[in-house]
N, C-alpha and C positions, 0 to 999 in steps of 0.2 A: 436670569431665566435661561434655561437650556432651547438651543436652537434645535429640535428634533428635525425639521427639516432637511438642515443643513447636514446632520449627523446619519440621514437617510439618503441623502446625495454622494455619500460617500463612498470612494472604491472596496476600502476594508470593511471587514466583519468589525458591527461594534452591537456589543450589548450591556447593559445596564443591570447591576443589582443590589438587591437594599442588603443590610445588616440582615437580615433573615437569610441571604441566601435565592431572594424570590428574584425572577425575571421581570423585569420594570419595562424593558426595550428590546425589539429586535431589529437594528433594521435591514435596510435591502441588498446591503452587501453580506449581511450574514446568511439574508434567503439565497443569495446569489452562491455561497461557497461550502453551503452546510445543505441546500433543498429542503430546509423547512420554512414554513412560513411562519410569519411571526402570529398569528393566530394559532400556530399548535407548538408556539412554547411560552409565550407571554402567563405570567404568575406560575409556572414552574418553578423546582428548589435545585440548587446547585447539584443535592444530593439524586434529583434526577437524572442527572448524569445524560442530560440532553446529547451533549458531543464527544460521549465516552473516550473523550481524551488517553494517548497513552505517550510515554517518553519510550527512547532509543530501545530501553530494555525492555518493555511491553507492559508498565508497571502505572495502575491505573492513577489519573489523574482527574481531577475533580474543578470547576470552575472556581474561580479564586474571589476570596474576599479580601485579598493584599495587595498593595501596591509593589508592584516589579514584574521581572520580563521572565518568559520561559521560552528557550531554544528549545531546537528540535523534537515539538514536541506533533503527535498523530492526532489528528480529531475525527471521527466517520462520520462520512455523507450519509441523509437521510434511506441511499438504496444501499447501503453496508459498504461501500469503498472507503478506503483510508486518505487522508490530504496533511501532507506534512505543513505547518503551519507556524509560525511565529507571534507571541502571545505580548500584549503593552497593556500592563493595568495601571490604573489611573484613584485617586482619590475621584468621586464625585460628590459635588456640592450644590444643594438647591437654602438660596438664600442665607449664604453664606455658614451652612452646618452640613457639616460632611455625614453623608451618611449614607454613602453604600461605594461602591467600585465601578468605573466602567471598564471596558476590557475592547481590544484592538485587536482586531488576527488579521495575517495576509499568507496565503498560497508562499512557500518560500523558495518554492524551486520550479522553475518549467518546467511542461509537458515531456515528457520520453518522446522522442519522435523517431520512426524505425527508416523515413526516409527510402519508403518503397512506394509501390505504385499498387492498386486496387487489386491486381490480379495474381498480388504473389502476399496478401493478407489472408489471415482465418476469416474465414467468414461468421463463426459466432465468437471470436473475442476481438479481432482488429487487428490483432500481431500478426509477424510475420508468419509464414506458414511451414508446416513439413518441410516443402519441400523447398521454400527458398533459403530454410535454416541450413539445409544440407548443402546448396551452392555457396553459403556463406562461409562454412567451416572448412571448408576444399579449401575456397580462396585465401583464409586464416592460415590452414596449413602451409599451404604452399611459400604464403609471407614469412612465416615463421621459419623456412627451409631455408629460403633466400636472406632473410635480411633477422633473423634472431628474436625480431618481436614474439614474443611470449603470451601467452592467453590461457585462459583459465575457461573452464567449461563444467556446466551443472543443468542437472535436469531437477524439476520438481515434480511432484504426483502428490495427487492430494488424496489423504486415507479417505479409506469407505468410500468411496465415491460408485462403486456398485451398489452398496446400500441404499444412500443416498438415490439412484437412480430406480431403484424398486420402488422405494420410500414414498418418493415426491414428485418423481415424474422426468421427465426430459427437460419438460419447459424450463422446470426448477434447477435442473442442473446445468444447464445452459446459463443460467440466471448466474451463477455461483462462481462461473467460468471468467464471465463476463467483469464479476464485482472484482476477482482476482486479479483480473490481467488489467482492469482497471487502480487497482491500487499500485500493483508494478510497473505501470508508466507512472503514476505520480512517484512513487517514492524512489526511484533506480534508475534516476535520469543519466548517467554515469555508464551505464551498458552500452557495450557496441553493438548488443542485439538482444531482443527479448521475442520470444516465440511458441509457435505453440507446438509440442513434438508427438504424442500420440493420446487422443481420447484425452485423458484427466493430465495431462502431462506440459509441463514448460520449460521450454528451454532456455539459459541466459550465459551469453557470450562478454567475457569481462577482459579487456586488455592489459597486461603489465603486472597484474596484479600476485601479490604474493602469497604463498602459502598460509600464513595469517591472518592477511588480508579478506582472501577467501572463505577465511572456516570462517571470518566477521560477517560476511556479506551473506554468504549461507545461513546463517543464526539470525540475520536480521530479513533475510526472507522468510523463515517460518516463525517468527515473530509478527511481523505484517500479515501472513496469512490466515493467521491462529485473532488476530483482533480483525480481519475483516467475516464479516456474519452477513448474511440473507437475510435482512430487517425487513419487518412486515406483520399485518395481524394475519396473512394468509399463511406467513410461514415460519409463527412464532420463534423468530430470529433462529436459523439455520446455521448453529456456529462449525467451522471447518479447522481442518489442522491436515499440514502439508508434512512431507518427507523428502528430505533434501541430498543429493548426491552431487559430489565436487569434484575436480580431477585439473590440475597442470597439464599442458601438454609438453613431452619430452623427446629428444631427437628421436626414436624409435619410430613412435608415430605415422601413424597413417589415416583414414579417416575410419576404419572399420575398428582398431585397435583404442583411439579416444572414447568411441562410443561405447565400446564393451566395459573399458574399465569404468567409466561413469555411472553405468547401469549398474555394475559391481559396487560401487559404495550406494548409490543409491537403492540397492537391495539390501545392502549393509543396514541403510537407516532407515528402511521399512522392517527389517526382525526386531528393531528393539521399539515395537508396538506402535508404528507411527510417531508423528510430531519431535521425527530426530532429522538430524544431519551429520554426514559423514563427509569429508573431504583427504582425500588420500593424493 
């Protein structure tokens, strides 16, 4: 007999499903890392696509009827944020006939933490803010003059977001700001800064990193922006797509000169109609 119990005391996500595909289990680590209860997924079908799974490439994945493991793979929270996650399917057996799969997820990477104090955070997404992004990039520079360390620098802006602000309101785009900057502490634990730089805009500070590096890290942030959505029957899932601007900093530099040409490719990859990235 299955100890549901014990399988409910559990830290990980586990859920259970039959040979149909149908949801048998959910229990309270999966409410704990997904925000659904298990009363609004129980006898669901995999093809429900409950935890709109995606891998590194944004390329949709499906809950498994097979036994074995999936790396890095995205699942989103019931409020549209993305939680990178690691997947353990399992044969399940009741009385010794196998007939369905159970499945194992856990969180696979800590919290982004920006390691500031209250009053140099946004106040509607968490991160850092304008203006302590701009004392941060001096200080970068200046390292950079002294001692060679290298750093990469990109803004995001998310299309339509005036539309969107017609559309649906403030509250709603508030809302959108939030899921965003929410998926980029999960998934960009790796930044030495994540921020927010004007109205629809963010900024992210990346050390050492290489010119291909970056055009990777750019493509996999509007990737993650483009699978997190505004989930809701109030706002029949509000899907977004970002536009990405990259830039090395170079001996020239100074902090007015980084900025300008970042804004330059990031107008680069806003004319080719949104949901691009340009990294120059």
């Amino acid at each position: 007999m299955v100890d549901y119990e014990l399988l409910n005391n559990l830290y990980e996500g586990i859920y259970i499903l039959d040979t149909n595909g149908r949801i048998l289990f959910w229990n309270k680590g999966a409410e704990r890392i997904t925000g659904f209860a298990s009363s609004e997924v129980l006898d669901k079908f995999s093809h429900d696509n409950v935890l709109n799974a995606i891998d590194d490439h944004g390329r949709q994945l499906y809950l498994s009827h097979d036994e074995g493991d999936a790396e890095h793979v995205y699942i989103q929270h019931k409020t549209g944020y993305r939680i990178p996650v690691k997947f353990k399917s399992l044969p399940f057996a009741l009385e010794d006939q196998t007939f369905g799969v159970m499945e194992m997820f856990i969180e696979t990477q800590g919290l982004y933490s920006n390691h500031i104090g209250k009053g140099a955070t946004d106040k509607v997404t968490g991160l850092a803010s304008k203006a302590y992004v701009e004392h941060a990039l001096i200080n970068k520079l200046n390292i950079y003059r002294n001692f060679g360390v290298e750093f990469g620098l990109m803004i995001v802006d998310v299309d339509n977001f005036e539309a969107y602000n017609q559309t649906y309101g403030r509250s709603a785009c508030d809302h959108i700001l939030k899921i965003l900057a929410q998926s980029f502490r999960n998934v960009f634990t790796g930044a030495d800064l994540i921020g927010r730089w004007r109205g629809d805009e963010f900024v992210f500070i990346f050390s050492n990193g290489s010119h291909k590096h970056m055009k990777a890290i750019s493509e996999k942030i509007r990737i993650v922006a483009e699978n997190s959505a505004l989930r809701g029957e109030m706002f029949k899932d509000i899907d977004v797509t970002v536009s990405v601007g990259g830039t090395k900093v170079n001996h020239e530099d100074n902090f007015e000169s980084i900025i300008y040409r970042v804004l330059e490719q990031l107008k680069t990859a806003k004319s080719r109609d949104g949901n691009h990235t340009f990294v120059k």
